[in-house]
N, C-alpha and C positions, 0 to 999 in steps of 0.2 A: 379332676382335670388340672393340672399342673402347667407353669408356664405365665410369661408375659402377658397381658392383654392393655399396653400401653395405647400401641396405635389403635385398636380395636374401642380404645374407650374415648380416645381424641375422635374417632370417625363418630360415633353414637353422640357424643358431647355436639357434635357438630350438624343432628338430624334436624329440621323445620318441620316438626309436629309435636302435641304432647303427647302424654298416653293416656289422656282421655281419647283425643284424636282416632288413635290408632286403634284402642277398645271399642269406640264408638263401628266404625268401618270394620273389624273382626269382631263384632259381636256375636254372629252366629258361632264361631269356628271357638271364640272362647267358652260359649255353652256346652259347648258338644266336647270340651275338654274338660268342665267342668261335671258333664254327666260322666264321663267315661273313667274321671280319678274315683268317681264317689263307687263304681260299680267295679275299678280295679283293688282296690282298697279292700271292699267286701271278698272279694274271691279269694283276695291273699289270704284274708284270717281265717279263711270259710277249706283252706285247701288241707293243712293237718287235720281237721275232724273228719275229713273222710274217709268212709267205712269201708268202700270196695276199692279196688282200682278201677274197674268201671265210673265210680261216682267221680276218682279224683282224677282221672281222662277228661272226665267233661269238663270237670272244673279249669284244666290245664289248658285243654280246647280253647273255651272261653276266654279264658285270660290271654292267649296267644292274643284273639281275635282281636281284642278291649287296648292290646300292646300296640296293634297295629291302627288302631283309628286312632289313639293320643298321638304315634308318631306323626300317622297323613297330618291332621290337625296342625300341631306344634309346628309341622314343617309348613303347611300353608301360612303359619302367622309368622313364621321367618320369609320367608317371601317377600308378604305384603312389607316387612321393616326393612328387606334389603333392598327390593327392584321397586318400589312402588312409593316411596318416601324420599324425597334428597337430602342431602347427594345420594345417589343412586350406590350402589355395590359396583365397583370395577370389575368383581371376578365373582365366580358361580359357588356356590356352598354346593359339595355334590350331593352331601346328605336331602338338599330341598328335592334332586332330580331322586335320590333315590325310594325316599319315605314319602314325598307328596307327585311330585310330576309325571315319571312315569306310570305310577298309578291311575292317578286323575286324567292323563290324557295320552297315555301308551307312547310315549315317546321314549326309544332307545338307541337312539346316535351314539347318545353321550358313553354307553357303555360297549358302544361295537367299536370305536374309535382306539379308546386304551387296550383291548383285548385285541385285537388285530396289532398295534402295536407290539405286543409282549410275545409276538409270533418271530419278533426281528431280535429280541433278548434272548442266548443263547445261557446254559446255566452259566454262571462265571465269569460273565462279560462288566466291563466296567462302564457306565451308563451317564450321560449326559443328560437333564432334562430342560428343556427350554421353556420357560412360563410355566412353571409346576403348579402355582394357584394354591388352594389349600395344602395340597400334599397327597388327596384323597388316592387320584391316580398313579402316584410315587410310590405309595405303599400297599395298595391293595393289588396292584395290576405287576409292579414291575421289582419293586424290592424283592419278592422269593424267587426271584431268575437272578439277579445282580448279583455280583462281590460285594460293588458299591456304587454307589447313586449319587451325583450333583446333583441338583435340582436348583434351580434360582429362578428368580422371579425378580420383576421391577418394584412391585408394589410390597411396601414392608409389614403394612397388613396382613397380606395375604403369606409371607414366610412365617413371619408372627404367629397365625393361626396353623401352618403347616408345622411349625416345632411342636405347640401344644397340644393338636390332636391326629399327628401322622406322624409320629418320630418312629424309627428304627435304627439296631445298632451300626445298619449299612447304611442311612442316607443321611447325608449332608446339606442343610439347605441353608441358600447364600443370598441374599439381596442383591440384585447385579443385572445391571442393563446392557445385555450380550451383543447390540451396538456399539458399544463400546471399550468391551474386553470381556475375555471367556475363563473361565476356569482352565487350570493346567492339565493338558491331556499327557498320553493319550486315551481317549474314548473308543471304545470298540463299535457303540449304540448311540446315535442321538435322537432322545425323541421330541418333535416339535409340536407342542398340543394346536390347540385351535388358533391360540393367538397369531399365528403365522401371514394371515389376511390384515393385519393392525399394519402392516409396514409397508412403504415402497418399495416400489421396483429398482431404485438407485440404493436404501438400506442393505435391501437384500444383497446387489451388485454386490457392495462393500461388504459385507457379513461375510459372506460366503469362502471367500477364499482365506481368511482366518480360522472359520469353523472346519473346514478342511485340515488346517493345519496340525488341530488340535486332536482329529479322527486317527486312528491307527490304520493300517493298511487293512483295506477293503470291509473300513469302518462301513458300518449302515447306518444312512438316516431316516428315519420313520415320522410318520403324522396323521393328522387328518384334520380337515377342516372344512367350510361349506363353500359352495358359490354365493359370496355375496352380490355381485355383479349378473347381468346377461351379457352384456357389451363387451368388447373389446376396446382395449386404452392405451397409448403408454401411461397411464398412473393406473392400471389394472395390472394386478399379478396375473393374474387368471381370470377368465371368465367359463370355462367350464375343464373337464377332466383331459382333456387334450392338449389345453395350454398350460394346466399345471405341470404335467409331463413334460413339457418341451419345456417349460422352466426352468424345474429341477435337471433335463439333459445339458445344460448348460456348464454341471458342475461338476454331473456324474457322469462316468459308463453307463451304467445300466438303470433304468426307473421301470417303476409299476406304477401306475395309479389305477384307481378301480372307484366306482360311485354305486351308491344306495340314496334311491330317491326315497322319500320318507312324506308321505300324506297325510299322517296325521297332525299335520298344522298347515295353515294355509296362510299363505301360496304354499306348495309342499318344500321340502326343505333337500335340497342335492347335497348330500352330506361324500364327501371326497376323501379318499383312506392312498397312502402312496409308501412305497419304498424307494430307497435313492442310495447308489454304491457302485463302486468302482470292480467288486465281487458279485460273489452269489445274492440272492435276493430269496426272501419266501417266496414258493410257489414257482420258481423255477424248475426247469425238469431236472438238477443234478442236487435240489432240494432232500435232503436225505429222510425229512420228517412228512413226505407224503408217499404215496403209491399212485400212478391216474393208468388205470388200467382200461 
């Protein structure tokens, strides 16, 4: 792994625990990585001496298996150092939701959110990303649809870690507080992750008709994010799928928003997915990529 880890080691340098501490509180999750090296170890050297392919199936089996409990593990003990320690983490490592979280408690927002986006990425299209975070969803979900990809983020950490383990030849990632000035369009795609609910209603006033500026004609913006709120406010963006819409109708012609209540956390979690453009939209009926018969 290749790349800076400046801010990355000023934020650790900067943690209020030791690693006794934090040994002592993952004790269990470091046994159970200690069992599973001692038994991944064996299988590796144990995998050439096998006689069949049958014997070396099992053995591959196994080790698949022995792959995936050090990852749950490992990623449960990045957890505990990032969310559970102060300063706390700003931003999500996807890799915890992917190798520990949805596993351990079946939660999948986090991956219907960027995949529903990447429905608004046409091949070839040149892409905006608002609050990229690590990078994870830059590169897995939206770089093989892109020319090319902005992506910026406030926090220098988190582009920091997006150059060293999400880089591609299409994406560029910028440190930049899109409050305050955007990259040079035009964008064809913008997509706005979850951080979208971080801002007011007067931010957003102000944002908006800049980010329009920077959109190409019948740009599309895309996101998703949850109901923080029940209430309605003026210092509420939204308080459920209805005022997000009317929000977003503020800026665009045409909006979708659409919700997935999600139970496996409690209170259950209204996770909110939207398109917004002055054009076509996915899932329109002159949408060329479905059929509704």
């Amino acid at each position: 792994m290749l790349g800076s880890t400046h801010f990355r080691d000023a934020w650790t340098a900067s943690k209020q625990a030791t690693v006794a501490q934090v040994m002592q509180a993952a004790a269990g999750v470091a046994r159970e990585l200690s069992r599973s090296g001692i038994e991944l170890d064996r299988l590796t050297r144990e995998l050439e001496h096998s006689t069949s392919f049958s014997e070396l199936y099992a053995r591959v089996e196994r080790l698949a298996e022995i792959s995936r409990v050090i990852a749950y593990n490992a990623h449960n003990l990045k957890l505990v150092c990032d969310l559970q320690i102060p300063p706390y983490s700003v931003y999500v490592d996807q890799y915890v939701n992917q190798f520990f979280l949805m596993s351990a408690f079946k939660r999948s927002w986090w991956v219907e959110g960027p995949a529903f986006c990447g429905l608004a990425i046409e091949q070839g299209t040149r892409v905006l990303e608002l609050g990229c975070g690590t990078g994870y969803y830059t590169d897995v979900f939206y770089s093989p649809f892109a020319s090319e990809i902005v992506a910026i983020d406030i926090d220098p950490r988190a582009v920091e870690t997006a150059r060293r383990m999400h880089q591609a030849k299409n994406i560029q990632y910028e440190v930049m507080d899109f409050r305050q000035r955007l990259p040079a369009g035009p964008f064809d795609v913008v997509v706005w992750t979850p951080t979208i609910f971080a801002y007011t209603p007067e931010e957003i006033d102000g944002m908006m008709p800049r980010l329009r500026e920077v959109m190409g004609k019948n740009g599309r913006l895309c996101g998703f994010t949850c109901v923080e709120v029940e209430q309605a406010g003026p210092k509420i963006l939204w308080h459920d799928m209805r005022s997000l819409a009317e929000r977003l109708k503020r800026y665009f012609a045409n909006v979708l928003a659409f919700k997935r209540v999600h139970a496996t956390i409690r209170p259950p979690r209204h996770e909110l997915f939207f398109f917004a453009s002055d054009g076509m939209l996915p899932f329109d009926a002159e949408w060329p990529n479905s059929v509704r018969l």
